[in-house]
C-alpha positions in Angstrom: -5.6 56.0 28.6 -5.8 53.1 31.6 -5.4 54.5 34.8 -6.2 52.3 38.4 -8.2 53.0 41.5 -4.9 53.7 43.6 -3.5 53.0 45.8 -4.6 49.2 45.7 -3.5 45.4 46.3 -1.2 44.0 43.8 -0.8 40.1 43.6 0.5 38.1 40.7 -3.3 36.8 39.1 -3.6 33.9 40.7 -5.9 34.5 43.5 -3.2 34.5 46.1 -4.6 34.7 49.5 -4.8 38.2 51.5 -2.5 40.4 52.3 0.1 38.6 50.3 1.3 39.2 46.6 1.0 35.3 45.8 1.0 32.1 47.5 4.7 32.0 47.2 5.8 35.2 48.6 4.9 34.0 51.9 6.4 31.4 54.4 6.4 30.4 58.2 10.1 30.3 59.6 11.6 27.0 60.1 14.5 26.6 62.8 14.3 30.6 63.2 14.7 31.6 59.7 12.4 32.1 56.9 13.5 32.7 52.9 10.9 34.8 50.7 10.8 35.8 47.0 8.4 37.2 44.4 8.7 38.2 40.9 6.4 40.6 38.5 6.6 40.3 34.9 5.6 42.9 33.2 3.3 41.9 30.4 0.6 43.8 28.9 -1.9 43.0 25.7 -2.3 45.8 23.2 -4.6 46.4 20.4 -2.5 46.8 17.0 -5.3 49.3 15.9 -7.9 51.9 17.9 -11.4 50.5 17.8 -14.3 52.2 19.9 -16.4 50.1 22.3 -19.3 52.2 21.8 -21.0 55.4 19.3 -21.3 55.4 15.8 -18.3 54.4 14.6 -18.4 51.1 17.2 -16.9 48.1 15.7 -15.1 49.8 12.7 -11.3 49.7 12.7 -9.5 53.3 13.8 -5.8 54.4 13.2 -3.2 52.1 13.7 -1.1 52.0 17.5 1.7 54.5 17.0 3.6 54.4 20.5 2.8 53.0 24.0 4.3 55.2 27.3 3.4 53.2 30.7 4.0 54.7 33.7 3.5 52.5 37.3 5.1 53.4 41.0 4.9 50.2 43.2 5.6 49.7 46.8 6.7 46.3 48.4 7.3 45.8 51.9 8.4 42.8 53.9 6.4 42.3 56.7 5.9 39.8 59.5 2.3 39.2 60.8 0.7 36.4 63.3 -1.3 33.6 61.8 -5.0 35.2 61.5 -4.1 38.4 62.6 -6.3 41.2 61.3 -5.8 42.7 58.1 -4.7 45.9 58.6 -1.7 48.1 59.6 -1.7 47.5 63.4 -1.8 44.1 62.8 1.8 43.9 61.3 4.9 44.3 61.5 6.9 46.6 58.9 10.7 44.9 58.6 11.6 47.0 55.8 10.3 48.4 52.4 11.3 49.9 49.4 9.5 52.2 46.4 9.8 50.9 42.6 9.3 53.5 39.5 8.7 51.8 36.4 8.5 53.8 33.1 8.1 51.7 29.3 8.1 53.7 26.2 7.3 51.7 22.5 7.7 53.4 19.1 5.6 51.6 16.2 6.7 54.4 13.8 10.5 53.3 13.3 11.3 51.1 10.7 12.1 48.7 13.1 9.5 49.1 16.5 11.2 49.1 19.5 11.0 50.9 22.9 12.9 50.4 26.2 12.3 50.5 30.1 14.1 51.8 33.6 13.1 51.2 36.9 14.2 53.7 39.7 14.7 52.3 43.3 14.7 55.6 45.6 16.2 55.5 48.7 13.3 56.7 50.7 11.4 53.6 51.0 7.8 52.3 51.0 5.3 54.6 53.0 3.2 52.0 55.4 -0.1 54.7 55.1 -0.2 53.4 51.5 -0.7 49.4 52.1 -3.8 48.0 51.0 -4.6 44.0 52.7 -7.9 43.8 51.4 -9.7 44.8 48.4 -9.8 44.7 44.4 -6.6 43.8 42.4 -5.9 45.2 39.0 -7.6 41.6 37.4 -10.5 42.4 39.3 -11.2 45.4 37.4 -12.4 45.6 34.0 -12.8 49.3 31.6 -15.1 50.6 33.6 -13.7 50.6 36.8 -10.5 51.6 34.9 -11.5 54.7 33.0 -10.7 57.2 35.2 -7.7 59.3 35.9 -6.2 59.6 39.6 -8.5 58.4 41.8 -6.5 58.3 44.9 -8.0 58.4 49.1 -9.3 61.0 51.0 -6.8 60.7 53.2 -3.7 60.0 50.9 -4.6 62.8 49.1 -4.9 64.9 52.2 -1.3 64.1 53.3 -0.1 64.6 50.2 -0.8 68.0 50.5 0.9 69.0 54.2 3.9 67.9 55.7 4.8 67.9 59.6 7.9 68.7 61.7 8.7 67.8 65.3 11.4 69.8 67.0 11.7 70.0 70.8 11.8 65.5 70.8 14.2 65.0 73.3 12.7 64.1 76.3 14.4 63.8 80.2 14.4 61.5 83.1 11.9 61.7 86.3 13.8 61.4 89.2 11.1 61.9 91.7 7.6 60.9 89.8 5.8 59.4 92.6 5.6 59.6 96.1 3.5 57.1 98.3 0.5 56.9 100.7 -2.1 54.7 102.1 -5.1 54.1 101.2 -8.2 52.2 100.5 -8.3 50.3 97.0 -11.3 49.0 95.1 -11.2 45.5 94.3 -13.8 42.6 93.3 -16.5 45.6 94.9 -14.7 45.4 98.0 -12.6 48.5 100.0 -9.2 46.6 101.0 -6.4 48.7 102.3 -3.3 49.3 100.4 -0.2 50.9 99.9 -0.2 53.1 96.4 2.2 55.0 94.1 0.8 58.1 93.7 1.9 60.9 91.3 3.8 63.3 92.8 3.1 66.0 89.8 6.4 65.4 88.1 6.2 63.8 84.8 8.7 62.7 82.3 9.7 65.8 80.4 8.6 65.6 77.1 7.4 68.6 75.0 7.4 68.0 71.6 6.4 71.2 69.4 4.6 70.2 65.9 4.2 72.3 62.6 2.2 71.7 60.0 3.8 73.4 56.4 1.4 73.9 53.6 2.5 72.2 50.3 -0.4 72.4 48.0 -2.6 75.8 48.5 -5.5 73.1 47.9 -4.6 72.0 51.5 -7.1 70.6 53.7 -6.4 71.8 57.4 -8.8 69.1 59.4 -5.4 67.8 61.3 -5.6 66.9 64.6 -2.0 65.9 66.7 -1.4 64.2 69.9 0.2 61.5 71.6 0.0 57.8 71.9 0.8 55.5 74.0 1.5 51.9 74.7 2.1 49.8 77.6 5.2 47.3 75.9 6.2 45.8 78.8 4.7 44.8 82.2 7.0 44.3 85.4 5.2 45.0 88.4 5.8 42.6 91.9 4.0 43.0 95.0 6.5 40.8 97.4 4.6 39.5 100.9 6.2 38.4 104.0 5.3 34.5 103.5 7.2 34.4 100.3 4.3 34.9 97.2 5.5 37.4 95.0 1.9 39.3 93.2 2.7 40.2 89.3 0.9 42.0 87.2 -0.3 40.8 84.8 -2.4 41.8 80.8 -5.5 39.9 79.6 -4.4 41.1 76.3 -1.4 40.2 74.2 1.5 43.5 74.3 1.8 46.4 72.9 -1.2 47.7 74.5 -3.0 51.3 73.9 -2.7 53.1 77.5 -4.5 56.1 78.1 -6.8 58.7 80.7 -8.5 56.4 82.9 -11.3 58.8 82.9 -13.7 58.4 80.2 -14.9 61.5 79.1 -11.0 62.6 78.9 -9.7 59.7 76.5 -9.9 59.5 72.8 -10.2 56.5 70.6 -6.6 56.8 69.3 -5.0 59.5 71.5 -4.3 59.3 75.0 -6.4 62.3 75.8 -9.1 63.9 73.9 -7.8 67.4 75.0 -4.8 69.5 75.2 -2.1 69.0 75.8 -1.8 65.5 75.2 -4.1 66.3 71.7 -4.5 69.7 69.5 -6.6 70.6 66.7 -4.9 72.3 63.9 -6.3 73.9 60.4 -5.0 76.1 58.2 -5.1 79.0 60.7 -3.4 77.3 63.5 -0.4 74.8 62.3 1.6 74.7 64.9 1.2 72.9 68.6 3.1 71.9 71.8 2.3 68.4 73.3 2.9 67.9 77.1 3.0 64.0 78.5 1.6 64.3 81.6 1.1 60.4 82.6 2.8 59.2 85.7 2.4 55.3 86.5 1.5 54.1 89.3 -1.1 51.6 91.4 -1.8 50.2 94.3 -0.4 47.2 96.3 -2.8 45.0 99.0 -1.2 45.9 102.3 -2.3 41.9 103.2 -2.6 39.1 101.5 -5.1 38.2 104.3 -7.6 40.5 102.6 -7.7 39.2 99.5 -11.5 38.3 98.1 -9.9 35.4 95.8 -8.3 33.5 98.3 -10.3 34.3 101.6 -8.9 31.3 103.7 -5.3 32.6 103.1 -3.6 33.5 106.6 -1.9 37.3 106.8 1.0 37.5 104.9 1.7 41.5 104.7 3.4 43.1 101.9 7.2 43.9 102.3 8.3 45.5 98.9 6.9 46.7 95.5 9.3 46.6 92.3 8.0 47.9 88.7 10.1 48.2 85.4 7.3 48.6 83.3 8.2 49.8 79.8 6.7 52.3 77.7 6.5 54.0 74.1 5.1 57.1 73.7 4.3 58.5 69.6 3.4 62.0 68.1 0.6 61.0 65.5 -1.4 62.7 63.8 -5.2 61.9 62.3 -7.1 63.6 59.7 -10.6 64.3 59.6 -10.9 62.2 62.8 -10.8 58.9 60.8 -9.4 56.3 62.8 -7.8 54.7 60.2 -6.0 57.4 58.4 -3.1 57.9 60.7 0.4 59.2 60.4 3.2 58.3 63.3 6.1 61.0 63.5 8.3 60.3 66.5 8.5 58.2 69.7 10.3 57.3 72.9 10.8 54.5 75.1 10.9 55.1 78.8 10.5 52.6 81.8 9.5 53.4 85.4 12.0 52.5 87.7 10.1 52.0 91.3 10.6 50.5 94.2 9.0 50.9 98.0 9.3 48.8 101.4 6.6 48.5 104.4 7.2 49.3 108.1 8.1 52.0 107.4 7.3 52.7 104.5 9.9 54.1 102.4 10.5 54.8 98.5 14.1 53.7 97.4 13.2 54.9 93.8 10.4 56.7 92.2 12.1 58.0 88.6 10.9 57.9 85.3 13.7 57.1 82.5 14.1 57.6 79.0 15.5 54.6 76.8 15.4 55.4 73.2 13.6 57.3 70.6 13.2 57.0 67.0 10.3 57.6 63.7 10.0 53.6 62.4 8.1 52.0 64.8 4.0 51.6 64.8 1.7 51.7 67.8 -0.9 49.0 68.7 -4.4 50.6 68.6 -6.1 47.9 70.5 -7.3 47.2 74.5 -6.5 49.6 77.4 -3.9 49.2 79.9 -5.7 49.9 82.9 -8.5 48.0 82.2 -6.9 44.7 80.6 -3.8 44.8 82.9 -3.2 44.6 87.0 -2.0 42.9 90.2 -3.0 38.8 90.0 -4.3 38.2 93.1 -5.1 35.2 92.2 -1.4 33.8 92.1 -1.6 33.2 96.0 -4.1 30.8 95.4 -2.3 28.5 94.0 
């Protein structure tokens, strides 16, 4: 018996860089298109005759080779990935992927040997918590490392054993999410007045309920759900009576992880580290309802006058504030809070849709709306929106 450390990498033996299978399965796209291919023959050596390694009888010819049955699942995906990127799942881009079930049987016994093969494509696709970037190949491995039997993850094996269900994921519009007021904003250590979109205790409605189902008795229960969320698209203007126009801007590249501003409230993954934006589940509690509960919203510098970066500016007071900013909001789940052993069930796309003038001041629009949902998409994992993104005050300056 041969059995493999698995899940892990599969290339074609010739040292073909990471992630990819070989050298030739990858390519950069030229004029907007790229063209990919890979092929895996199926080759394997076998002894004619059973001859131990090791014991007494080591060395000495055994009973001939009877029959051969091999027995191999494979998953290949086609993914798109920046130049240097890291090597792992939040790094890439899934386009699409598919499952391949080999099975080879070989009779010596016949008069004349002979065998055959099928490979089964399911429908169902690759599942992205099973890519490996990194780490050994099957070449790398010799009968040691090779001796023994299902060896699989923590954490494959531990959602191997549960499924989950989301019901209640339709969410609905915001009309009135924010309400406005004046006040004094922090910026570069300095007080400045300002004009600020303020919560007004109406949130998108989203409540997705999530059950965890038992499929193995052998279940571990150490399941934690919550929500995620990124910050996809930034559209923020601060519009002053001389003309400038103040975006906002990210020091990080998009998607970016948004969550609590508070500290002590967020999580590493989730956007809070309590319900009920995150539940703990185990085998006595298995099911959970999720709440979003995030409004966005900011300040706007009531004069350009004001402003620490450009200090010789003359007043130039602010007239309007527009934001679109676009959002995508997940139900994931984490086991054994490893941050790397994560499962994404649902999302949604929503966008605020704000807009405010000065003197008075008035709000023309303060809803929250709902663009899309769907189960394919990934988060990004990395930064935090409102500490890598804001007004650039610096644009005036210019």
């Amino acid at each position: 018996e041969k059995a493999l450390p698995v899940p892990m990498r599969d290339t074609d033996g010739l040292q073909a860089r990471e992630p990819w299978y070989s050298d030739g399965a990858f390519a950069s796209p030229r004029q907007g298109q790229v063209e990919v291919s890979m092929s895996k023959t199926m080759a394997e050596e076998l002894a004619l005759s059973f001859q131990p390694l090791s014991g007494e009888r080591q060395g000495k010819a055994g009973t001939p080779l009877e029959s051969v049955a091999r027995a191999a699942q494979y998953q290949l995906w086609l993914v798109a990935r920046r130049r240097g990127a890291p090597l792992d799942r939040f790094s890439t881009h899934f386009l699409t992927g598919t499952l391949v079930d080999f099975r080879q049987n070989w009779d010596a016994t016949l008069k004349t040997p002979g065998g055959g093969f099928r490979i089964n494509v399911p429908v169902g696709g690759g599942d992205q918590n099973l890519v490996r970037f990194t780490g050994p190949i099957p070449q790398d491995l010799g009968a040691k490392e090779t001796s023994t039997s299902n060896v699989i993850s923590s954490c494959t094996s531990a959602f191997g054993k549960v499924d989950f269900e989301v019901d209640d994921k339709e969410a609905k519009d915001s009309p009135s999410a924010v309400r406005l007021r004046r006040q004094m904003m922090n910026f570069k250590g300095q007080a400045i007045p300002a004009l600020w979109l303020l919560p007004n205790a109406a949130p998108l409605d989203y409540k997705p309920l999530v059950t965890m189902r038992i499929r193995d008795p052998k279940a571990d229960g150490r399941f934690e759900v919550g929500l995620i969320q990124n910050l996809i698209e930034v559209d923020w203007q601060n519009h002053y009576s001389n003309g400038e126009v103040v975006p906002s801007r990210c020091v990080r590249p998009l998607p970016i992880r948004d969550a609590a501003e508070n500290s002590d409230e967020t999580d590493t993954v989730f956007m809070k580290n309590s319900e009920p934006e995150l539940a703990q589940f185990s085998l006595q509690r298995r099911q959970a309802r999720l709440k979003l509960q995030d409004t966005p919203g900011g300040p706007a510098m009531l004069d350009l006058a004001n402003n620490p970066v450009c200090p010789a500016k003359q007043s130039s007071t602010l007239t309007r504030i527009i934001s679109n900013s676009k959002f995508r909001t997940w139900v994931g789940v984490r086991f054994a809070k490893d941050d790397t052993c994560l499962k994404f069930l649902h999302y949604i796309d929503w966008k605020t849709t704000y807009e405010a003038i000065t003197n008075p001041d008035r709000l023309l629009s303060g809803k929250l709306e709902v663009l899309s949902s769907g189960d394919t998409e990934k988060p990004g994992l990395t930064g935090l929106a409102n500490q890598d993104c804001g007004s650039d005050y610096s644009t005036p300056c210019k």
